[in-house]
Structure formats: C-alpha cells, structure tokens
C-alpha positions, 0 to 999 in steps of 0.5 A: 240731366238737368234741364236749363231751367233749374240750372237757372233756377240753382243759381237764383236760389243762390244769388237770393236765398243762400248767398248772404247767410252761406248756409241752408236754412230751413222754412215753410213748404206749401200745404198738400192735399191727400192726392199729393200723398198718392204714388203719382205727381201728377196733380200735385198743387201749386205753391201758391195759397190764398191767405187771409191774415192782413185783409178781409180780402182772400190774396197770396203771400206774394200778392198781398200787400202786406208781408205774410209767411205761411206755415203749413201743417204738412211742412210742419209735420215732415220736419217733425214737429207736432208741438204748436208753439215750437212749430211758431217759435221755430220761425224766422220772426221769432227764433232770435229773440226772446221767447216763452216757453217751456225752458223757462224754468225759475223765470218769472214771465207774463201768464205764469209759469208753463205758458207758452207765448210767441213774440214777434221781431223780440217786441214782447208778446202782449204786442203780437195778436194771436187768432184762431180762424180770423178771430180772437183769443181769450188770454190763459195762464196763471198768476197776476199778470195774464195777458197773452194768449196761451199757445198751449190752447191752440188745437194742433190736429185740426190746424191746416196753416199758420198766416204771420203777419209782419207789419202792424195791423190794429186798423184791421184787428184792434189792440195788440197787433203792433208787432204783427198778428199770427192766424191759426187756420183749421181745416175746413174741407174735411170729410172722412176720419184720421188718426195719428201716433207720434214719438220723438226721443233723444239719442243721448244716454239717459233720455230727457225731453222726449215727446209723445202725441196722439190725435183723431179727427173726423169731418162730414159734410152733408147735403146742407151742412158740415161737421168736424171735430178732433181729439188731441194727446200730448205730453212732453217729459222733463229735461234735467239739467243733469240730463246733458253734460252742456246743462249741468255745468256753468264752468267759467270759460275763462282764457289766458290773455297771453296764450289764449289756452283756457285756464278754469279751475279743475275739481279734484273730485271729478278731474274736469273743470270747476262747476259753479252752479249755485253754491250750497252746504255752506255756513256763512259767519262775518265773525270768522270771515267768510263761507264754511263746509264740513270736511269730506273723506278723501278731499285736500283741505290743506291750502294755506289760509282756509281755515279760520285762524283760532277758530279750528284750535279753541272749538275742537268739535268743529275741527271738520269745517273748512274755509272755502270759497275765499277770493284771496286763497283761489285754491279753495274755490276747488273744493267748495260745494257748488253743486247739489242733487236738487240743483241737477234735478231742475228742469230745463225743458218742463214736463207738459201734458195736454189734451184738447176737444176742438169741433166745428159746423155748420148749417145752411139755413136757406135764403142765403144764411148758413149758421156756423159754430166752434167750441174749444176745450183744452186742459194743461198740466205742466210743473216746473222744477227748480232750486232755491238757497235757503239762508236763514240768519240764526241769532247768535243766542240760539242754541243751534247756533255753533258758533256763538257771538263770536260769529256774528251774522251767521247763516247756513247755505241749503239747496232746497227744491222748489217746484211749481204746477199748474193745472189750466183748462181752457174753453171756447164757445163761438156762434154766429150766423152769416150770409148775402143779400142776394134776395134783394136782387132786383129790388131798390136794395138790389145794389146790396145783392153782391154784398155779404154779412157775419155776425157772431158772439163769443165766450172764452173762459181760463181757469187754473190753479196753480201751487209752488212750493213754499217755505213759511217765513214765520216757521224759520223765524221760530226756530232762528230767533234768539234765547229758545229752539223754537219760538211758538208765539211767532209761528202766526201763519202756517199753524206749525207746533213748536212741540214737534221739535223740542231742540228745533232745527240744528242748522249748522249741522252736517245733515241739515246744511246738506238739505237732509230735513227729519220728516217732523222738519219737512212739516214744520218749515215746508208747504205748498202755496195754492192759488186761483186764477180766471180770466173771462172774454165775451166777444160780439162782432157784425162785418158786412163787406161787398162792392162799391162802384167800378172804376176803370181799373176794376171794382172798388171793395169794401168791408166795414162792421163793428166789435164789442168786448168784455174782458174780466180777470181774477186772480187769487194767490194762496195764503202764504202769498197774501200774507207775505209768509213764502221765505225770501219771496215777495207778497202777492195780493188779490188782483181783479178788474174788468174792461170793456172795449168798442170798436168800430172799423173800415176797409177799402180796395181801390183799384187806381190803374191797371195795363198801362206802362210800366203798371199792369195794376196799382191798388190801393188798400185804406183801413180805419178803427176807432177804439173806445176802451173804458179804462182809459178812453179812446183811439184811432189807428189806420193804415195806407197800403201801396200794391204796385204789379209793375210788370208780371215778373216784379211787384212792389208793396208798401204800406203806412200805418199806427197800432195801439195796444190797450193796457192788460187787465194786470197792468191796470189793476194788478195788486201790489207785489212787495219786496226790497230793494236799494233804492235811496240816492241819500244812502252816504251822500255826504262822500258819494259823489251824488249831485248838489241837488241830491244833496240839498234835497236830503239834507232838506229831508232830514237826512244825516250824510252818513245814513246808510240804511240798504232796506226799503220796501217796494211795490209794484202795481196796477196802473189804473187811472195812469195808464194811457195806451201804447202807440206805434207807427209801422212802415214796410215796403217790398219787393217781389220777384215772380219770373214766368220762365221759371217756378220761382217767388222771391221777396224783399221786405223791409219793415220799420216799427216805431213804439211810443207810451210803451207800458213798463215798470220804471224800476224803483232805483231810478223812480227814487233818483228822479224824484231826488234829482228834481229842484225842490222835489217836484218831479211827479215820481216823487210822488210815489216815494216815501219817507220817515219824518222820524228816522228820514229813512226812505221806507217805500217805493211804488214801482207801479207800472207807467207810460214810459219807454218806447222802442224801435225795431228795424229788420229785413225779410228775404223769403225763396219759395222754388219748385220744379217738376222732373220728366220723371215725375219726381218734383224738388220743392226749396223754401226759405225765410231769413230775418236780419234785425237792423235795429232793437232799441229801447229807451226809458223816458227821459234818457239821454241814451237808447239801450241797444242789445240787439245781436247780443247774448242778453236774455231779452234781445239776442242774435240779430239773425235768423233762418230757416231753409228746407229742401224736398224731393218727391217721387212716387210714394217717397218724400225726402226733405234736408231741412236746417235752421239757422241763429246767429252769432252774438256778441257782448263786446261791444256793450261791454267795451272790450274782450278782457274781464276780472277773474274772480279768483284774484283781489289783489292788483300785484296777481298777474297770470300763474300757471299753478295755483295763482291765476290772472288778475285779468283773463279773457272771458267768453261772451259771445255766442257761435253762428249755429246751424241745426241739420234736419233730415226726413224721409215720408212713405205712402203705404198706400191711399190710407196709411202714411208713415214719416220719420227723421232725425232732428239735430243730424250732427248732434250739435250743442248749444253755444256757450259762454262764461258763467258770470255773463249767462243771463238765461237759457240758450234755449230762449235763442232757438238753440237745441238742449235736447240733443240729436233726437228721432222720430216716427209719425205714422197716420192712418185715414179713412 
C-alpha cells in the first residue's frame, strides 16, 4: 500500500510537474555514489547537490539565487547517452531551438563543419559561455569564423555533472555569458580504476547512426596529493539519408482544400508519392524552353506538351530526350529525375570519431598552499557528405554542345558529391597554485586568516585542417567556352592538361548528365580543396575570496581578483578558395587577428536579515567587472541578486543585471568572403514602383529607368575598428516550493533577456536599399556600397559584420525534483524540467517591425516548448527508469497568414482541384509540426560491488520525425530535438576496481 505521503506527493507532482504539458517529460536525476549501486538503499544520497556555476559561493539548485539545473553523468548514463553535446542539447533549455551539431550536414555554421555548440534559450552560441571546472575554454573548429567552444572537446569520462545557468552572468565570468553559462564539473574523488564499453544501435534495416565508445579511468589519492586521468574512444557511424524512408523523400504534402485528402503526384517508377529531392540529370535550353532528360526503358513520356515542338522532328539523334518538369503539363513532374544516389548517399547525421586524454592533480606544498593542474588532448575526425548540382553553361559554339544556337543558354543538371573532413586536435594545459592565509592568524593580518587565494595560468591550442571537395572553376570554363573542346589558355589555377581530353567533356551526353565522369574527367574537373586553421588562448587569473565583517544576520562574504586574456586566431583556406576557383563557391581569404582582454572583478554576500516574520533569512548577492578589451575598449556589467527564505516550505529569488559579449576574432578580422547577389533598388526604377527618393538618387547616379543588371559582387568581412560589444539586461525572478513533510522541490522562474548591439550581418539587399532611401545618399551604409561611373552598374557591396540587431528572449522554467523511499528498501526518484519560450524576437536597426519566429518551423527559432521528465525505481541491485522528452508543436500559420499556398503544379488562374491529371490551382500545405513525445526505457544491474551493466531502449515506440511540406522545409527536424535515428538499443557495461 501506498503510504499518505506519496498519495500527496502523486497529486503535487501532478498539479506542478505534469498537468501544463499532459505528458512525462524526461530531466535530470541527482548523482550516486558507488555505495548507491550496491544491493542495499540504505545510505542512498540525498537529491540535494551543492553547485558552483552562478557564484563563488558553493550553494544548491534550489537555494542559490540564480536559476541553475544539473545534469548528472549517472542520470545521463541510465538514459543511454554517452555523447557530450547530445547529453546538453537534449536538455530543456536547448532542445527547442536551433542547435549545432552533427546533422548539420550542407549547413554553414560558426566553427565549421563538424562542431558541435550548444545555444541556450535559441540565443546563439558565441552567447552561451561554456566552462570546464569553473574556467574557460579555448574556442575550436574550422574555417574563418571559430568562436564557440567546441563541445566535441569536453572529456566525458571524467565528467560528474553539468551546472546550466540560466540567467546572464558576465559580472561573474566575462563576455559570453549573456544567455547563460553551461559548468562541466569532473570527478574529483576518485580513487581506484574504471573501465567502460558502450553500444548503441538502431532497430531499423539497414542500421545507420550507430554509436560505439570506450572509456578508462583511474584516480589516486595520496598522503599529500592526488592524481586522476582518463582515456576516452568514441565514434558515430553515418546516417544516409537513404537510410530511413522519412529522410530520403521531400514529398509535398499537399492536401485538398475540399476534402482534406492528400493529393501529391505519385512516381510511376515507384508507385508512392512524388520525391523532390534535388532535380538532377537534366539539360536546361531557354531555346527550347525549359529542362530535358534522356528517355528511360520502360517509362511513359507520352503526355501531350513534353517534348519541344520541331525540336524531336529536325534533330533525329535527340529523339530520346524529353520535356519534363513544365509547370503548365503537371504530368511530367512524375517522370522528371529528382533523385540520385549522390543525393541518398548524404549524411544526415555525420560520421565522428574522437578520442581524449584528460589527467588531473594535485600537491599539498605545506603552509597552506596545494599545487594544482589539468591537461586536455583531444583529437576529432568527422566528414560530412553532401551533394551539390553542377550547371555549367556550355557556349552555343562548343562542339559538345548538342543543341546549337538554337538553344540558347544551355546548361546541364549533374548531382555531384561534395563532402567535407576535418581533422582538429585540441590541447589544454592549466597550472596554478592556491591556498589560505591562516599563517597570519594572530598577527596584524590576522583578519585575513580565514580568507583563501587561487592563482592559475592557462593555454589552450586548436589546430585543424580541414579539406572539401571542389570543383575547378578555370577547368569547367576550359571545356565550356566557345569554338574549342578544351581551351588550355584558361586553365590558370588548377594546372589540368587539356591534352587529357582532345574532345573535352561531352556535357549533354546520357553518361555525363547521369554524373558518370571518365577517370581522365575526374582529374581534370575535381579536387580537393585543403585549409589550415589555429586558433590560440592564454589565460592568467588571481581571485581571493574570504569574510568581511559580521552583521546580525551572519557573515557578510566576498570574493574579488583579476583575468588577463590573450586570444590569437589564423585561418588559412586552400588554394582553390583564396583564388576564387571552387565552382559556384564564394572566395575565402586568409583571415588572422589578435586580442587581448583585462578584467577586473567583485563579489558580495550580504546576509540583511534572518529569523524574523515572515524571513527566515534574506540575502543579498552584488557582483561587479570591468572589462578592457583592445579591440574596441571597455565595459562594466553588475549584477543584484534578491535571496528571499520566506518560511522553511517557500523562497523567493530574484536578480538584475547586464552582460556584454566581445566581438569574436572573426567578427573583427574575418577576410572577405565574396559572392553575388541582387542587391541594386535601381534595377528598372523607371516601372518598380520604388520611392521617389530612389528614383532621384538613380537617376542622380547615372542610371538609366530600364537597367536591368542582376550581377553585383558581395563582401563580407571583419569589423575591426566598427565593432562595439554587444549589451544585454537579464531579469529573473522565482519561486521555490521545498515542504518538509514530504521529499519534494519544486521551482518556478521567469527569466527575461533584453540584447541590444547584437553583431550581425546587415544583408547586402537592405545595405544597398538603405543607402538609396536616404536624401541625397547620405546614409552611413552608402558607405559600403559601390558604382561604376562609366556603365552606373551597382558593382560592389560589403555586407561586413555591424552593431545592428537586438533581440528579446522571454520564457518560463518549471523543475520537479521528488523522492520516496518504501518500507521495502525500494526508493522511486521523478524529475523534471519544461521550458515555455514566451517571447523570441529580433530586430534589425531601424525596423519598423520586430521578426517574431518563436513556436514555428523556422531552422532559427522552432517550437516554443520543451521537456524532458524521467521517472525510477530502485530496489536492491536492480534500477529501472521511464524516461520521455518532449518538443512542441510548431506552426508557420501565423508568419504566413493562412492555411492555404499555390500548388506548384498549376500556372494558369482557370485550374480549380481535378481528381485526375489537373490539380488545384490552390491546395493546403502542411506547415506545422506534431506535439512529439520520445519514450525511454532502462533497466541498470549490479552484478556485484565491482561490475554494473545497464541497457534500454531509446525512441520505445519507434516515433518519426514530424513532417511538412517541401516548399516550406528550411532545415533538418533534428535541429528541434527530433529523433532521425529510429527505435535504437543499447548496452553499457562497467567494471571498477
């Protein structure tokens, strides 16, 4: 029978921790020691944890005045995770919104291809600080826009907890911690060895993503001293999206407006719906009017209107190629190649192999003063698979060009690979010394006996090299240009031999447009582009912290001390990238720069009152920094917290303050990128409808009312000597419910995050559109704009990065943490945490409107709620645990006005919804997401004091990722927390000494 108490307990839990979401949700459970794996229960630990992220005063999660959740590496390990960043990612504060890592694939992201960054509350990751043990991390990745912290770096084996701050904290740590801070504490007790075997591999046919590790770990502790190291393997196999039905199709999803039933073309090839993935195999000709393909045995082509009338009757060697892909013959969107094997070969989750060395000492030097150290190395290799289309306009003149002058701009449609691989290692020396001044106890300094002192120094190194396949630009020129095979006198770059190829490249032909190269055109067309990226960190700090005074509430604390930084960043892309010849790609240039930071910082506890009505203690927090940074000056942030114990059962918490975040290396000195874009508002102002004011400005500048021009080149770079730092103001306040009858803590925080100065790229259209809007161009970003005093064509734009966005963030926490312990020794353990964003707005300087994407499918917002609840029972050596996490539904509708969008299919205003061959002129389209909730089972057993095996299922009911209709699809799901990989197994199994 169920005592009273956890009849209670089930209906608070209820009330608090499931009722708003009406389902479990899986969090963190707190930590256990190796006696809580024993077959007894009796000395289990409490669920309370002292933390240490927020403050330099140790304190819990539920009476620290900031908002702090912990994850614990046992909880972490009975859910079956092993990986760092999906452990963090997986957490209420990030999995809603857009996150970085290894699904990435065709994305450009901050760090480069292969890291792995966590953002909290959606704000971006160079605004979430990430530490190891209290203190920094130096930056890793490739490419020229390094900032965040790598989480590929991070020693999981030695990992004991992870501390989230949730509330700005520069005042305490300095730039970056606007959005929050994330604390990766290791074990530091250790004493005796470990080894540990994991697996984890998907139920479905064929496999794809599955996960393998292998860690060591030993620790000693000596008379004076201590010593800890680890060895850590992990590696991640690919996920194709051929791999799984639900990633290898992008169908329509398109629906009737009438009957609701869905109405996608079918593929006679396959008999299910219509794939559009990339198309590809095709040949383009504005002569003929639209995309061509080659015949295939077995496969209608006899809809009227797809093939081009005259060309098939006058060209009897091209009798085989077909019209298809035409809007006003809908038919021939079933036959048109969309898909490729290059296509299904591309990962959705990217392979990653990784290994670490983490050790860590100490030494007690006598007097009071232990000398202390860390060293990190770490070393990644990941690659990433895509595909890319290859279009080269052939000149009319060219011998392989089939179709002549009569085709005008002619071009075919190949899917060609292209894949990325890093190669990173990472290393992290830290040193220092600390200890007390008790040796001054009695004399004149004896007011300093109980204070103590931490001075340390360290350097962090990053070092990768990183390659992607190219496509020399100066090789397709050679073999596209007019009256010759292969022009040798434009093959400047890449060194190819035209000899190789005495009839070039036949580019029309079945072979070529189906990506079948000769090993002779591999040669020639294909390579791979090399690059070169360090980036270097050196760190000092001295803090002293100790007591003050006594007040009659108690001891008034403080902590005070000093940092100085040295950060220093190269990046050196391959030669195809500094001379602009990747194919369709933008130039990289060679980006470097230095900077340096000096801090200096405070800290005060206040003890105001204590066992009064209604206050059984009220303490007050101050904290204080100011931050010179040689690239652009100084800044001071502080932060007021409210501690408020009202009785034993209720707390109240608040705080108040500002965060800044320095410009990165690369915001400050990235070299410019280049690429083209529409950008001019002159383009036919004469019939645009543009404003009086851009038309006096062209008309100023030369500019004819029918130009037309659609190429101008643009930049983009660092901001050195522009930038300012970026601003914020963070407002939490919560409450905090601990009754004494009952093992239960719940909390309530509301947090509010105001960013001003936020560093961004402008965009080129709207720098252009600025300047011509302005009287007279005198808008500052005409600046950055120019044009041609003889053709008035608009020929450059820098798109460099500036201060201009802010952004808001609004959101409320709820976290349940409740134990119970039976008569039967058996204990039962809930926790959860669920995260409502209120409010994710941004805004470019100068708008009227703020963009407001939060709870939709955009790759940068996403739903506005998250969660994640676990539930287990101990008894003896057994440990079962029900875990689910939980993403919110999301929904375009409102961004997008209505339910309703124009089927691709239909061109003329007289097509109303067919069943047949016609289809809607206006159909529904699906752009929202599910409510997704992912089931978790485990099962833990403690062979005997020296060896534990766990296992458990992920994804129970197998569930797929939500989704919606290819037209609207800006990124993976997986960036929302969903599941690619499927229902998944695995096996841990641990054995200590």
């Amino acid at each position: 029978m169920l005592d009273r108490k956890l009849l209670l307990a089930s209906s608070v839990i209820a009330g608090l921790g499931l009722g708003p979401v009406g389902a479990w949700a899986q969090t963190q459970t707190q930590s256990q020691t190796k006696s809580d794996k024993a077959a007894s229960s009796d000395d289990a630990v409490d669920v309370e944890a002292v933390v240490v992220t927020g403050s330099r005063i140790k304190r819990n999660a539920y009476n620290s005045a900031s908002p702090i959740q912990v994850i614990t590496s046992e909880q972490s390990e009975l859910e079956g995770l092993v990986n760092t960043t999906e452990i963090i990612q997986s957490s209420s504060l990030a999995s809603g919104s857009f996150q970085v890592a290894d699904e990435m694939t065709g994305y450009n992201v901050t760090g480069g291809p292969g890291v792995n960054t966590i953002s909290l509350r959606g704000l971006g990751a160079n605004r979430t600080l990430v530490l190891l043990n209290g203190r920094r991390l130096t930056p890793s990745g490739v490419r020229g826009t390094v900032g965040p912290v790598d989480l590929n770096t991070i020693p999981n084996a030695m990992i004991d907890r992870v501390e989230i701050l949730k509330d700005g904290a520069s005042s305490i740590y300095g730039s970056d911690a606007v959005a929050g801070v994330v604390n990766y504490i290791t074990k530091t007790d250790y004493d005796g060895g470990r080894v540990r075997v994991y697996g984890n591999a998907p139920f479905a046919k064929g496999g794809g993503g599955q996960e393998y590790s292998a860690e060591a770990s030993w620790g000693r502790t000596f008379d004076r001293g201590y010593l800890s190291a680890s060895a850590s393997y992990y590696k991640q196999m690919a996920l194709r999206r051929g791999d799984r039905d639900y990633t290898s199709c992008s169908a329509d999803n398109y629906y009737s407006t009438t009957t609701g039933a869905r109405v996608d073309l079918t593929d006679p090839a396959t008999g299910d719906y219509k794939c559009f993935n990339q198309i590809n195999n095709v040949a383009y000709t504005s002569g003929y009017g639209g995309y061509f393909q080659y015949m295939q045995p077995g496969t209608s082509y006899s809809y009227t209107g797809n093939t081009a009338p005259g060309f098939v009757a006058s060209n009897a060697a091209f009798a085989n190629l077909a019209r298809v892909a035409r809007a006003n013959y809908p038919e021939t969107y079933r036959v048109a190649n969309y898909d490729s094997s290059v296509w299904q070969r591309a990962t959705v989750i990217s392979p990653v192999e990784r290994a670490s060395f983490y050790v860590t000492g100490g030494y007690d030097l006598g007097a009071g003063v232990e000398a202390y150290g860390e060293f990190l190395y770490n070393r990644r290799n990941s690659e990433q698979n895509g595909a890319r289309q290859l279009f080269p306009t052939v000149a009319t003149t060219n011998p392989n060009n089939i179709f002549g002058a009569a085709g005008g701009t002619a071009y075919p449609v190949i899917a060609v690979a292209y894949d990325s691989i890093q190669k990173v290692e990472y290393y992290r020396g830290l040193g220092g010394l600390r200890g007390d001044f008790k040796f001054l106890e009695g004399s004149r300094l004896g007011f300093l006996s109980g204070w103590d002192w931490d001075v340390y120094g360290q350097y962090g190194k990053s070092d990768g090299t990183y390659s992607v396949s190219s496509i020399n630009s100066d090789a397709i020129a050679a073999t596209t240009s007019a009256g010759s095979y292969c022009n040798q006198s434009l093959v400047t770059i890449s060194g190819g031999d035209c000899s190789t190829l005495p009839t070039g490249i036949p580019w029309f032909s079945s072979r070529v447009m189906a990506g079948q190269f000769t090993d002779a055109e591999k040669a020639f067309l294909f390579g791979v582009d090399v690059g070169h990226t360090t980036y270097e960190q050196s760190l000092v700090e001295a803090s002293f912290s100790g007591e003050l005074f006594s007040l009659p509430a108690g001891k008034v604390g403080a902590a005070f001390g000093f940092t100085w930084r040295h950060d220093d960043f190269d990046d050196s892309p391959g030669t195809a990238s500094l001379n602009n010849n990747n194919w369709n790609l933008t130039r990289a240039g060679h980006t470097f720069g230095t900077d340096t930071t000096t801090e200096a910082f405070a800290e005060i506890d206040v003890p105001v009152l204590k066992d009064l009505f209604l206050v059984k203690s009220l303490d007050l927090q101050v904290s204080g920094r100011h931050t010179e940074v040689d690239s652009y000056g100084d800044s001071d942030t502080y932060k007021i917290g409210l501690n408020w114990q009202i009785t034993p059962t209720w707390r109240l918490r608040m705080s108040d303050g500002t965060s800044f975040r320095a410009p990165s290396l690369y915001e400050l000195y990235l070299a410019d990128q280049t690429g083209y874009s529409v950008a001019d508002p002159c383009i036919l102002y004469g019939s645009s409808g543009a404003s009086q004011t851009i038309v006096a400005n062209c008309a100023a500048q030369g500019v004819s009312a029918t130009q037309a021009s659609y190429s101008t080149l643009v930049t983009a770079g660092g901001g050195k000597g522009i930038l300012k730092a970026e601003t914020s103001e963070s407002k939490t306040i919560g409450v905090v419910f601990t009754p004494g009858f009952i093992n239960l803590k719940v909390a309530v925080d509301y947090a509010d995050i105001d960013i001003s100065n936020e560093i961004t790229q402008f965009g080129a259209a709207k720098i252009a559109s600025r300047c011509y809007e302005s009287v007279g161009l005198s808008s500052p970003f005409c600046q950055l704009v120019t044009r041609d005093p003889t053709t008035h064509l608009l020929t450059l734009v820098k798109n460099d990065y500036v201060n201009v966005a802010s952004q808001k963030s609004r959101a409320i926490d709820l976290t349940t943490d409740y134990r119970h312990d039976f008569d039967n020794g058996g204990q039962l353990y809930f926790n959860s945490q669920f995260s409502w964003q209120l409010q994710d707005t941004s805004n470019l300087f100068g708008e009227t409107e703020e963009d407001d994407y939060n709870g939709t499918t955009y790759i940068y917002d996403g739903p506005d709620f998250s969660g994640k609840a676990s539930l287990s029972y101990r008894q003896g050596p057994w440990t079962y645990t029900w875990s689910s996490t939980i993403t919110g539904k999301a929904s375009d509708a409102e961004i997008l006005g209505d339910t309703v969008g124009s089927a691709k299919y239909a061109t003329s205003t007289s097509y109303d919804y067919v069943v047949g061959s016609t289809y809607y002129k206006y159909v529904h389209v699906k752009y929202h997401t599910e409510f997704m909730v992912y089931h978790n089972v485990s099962a833990r057993k403690v062979i005997d004091d020296k060896t534990t095996m766990t296992f458990g299922v992920q994804n129970l009911f197998d569930e797929a990722p939500p989704s919606i209709s290819s037209s609207y699809r800006v990124g993976n799901s997986e960036v929302w927390g969903y599941e690619l990989r499927g229902r998944r197994g695995f096996l841990s199994i641990e054995r200590s000494w």
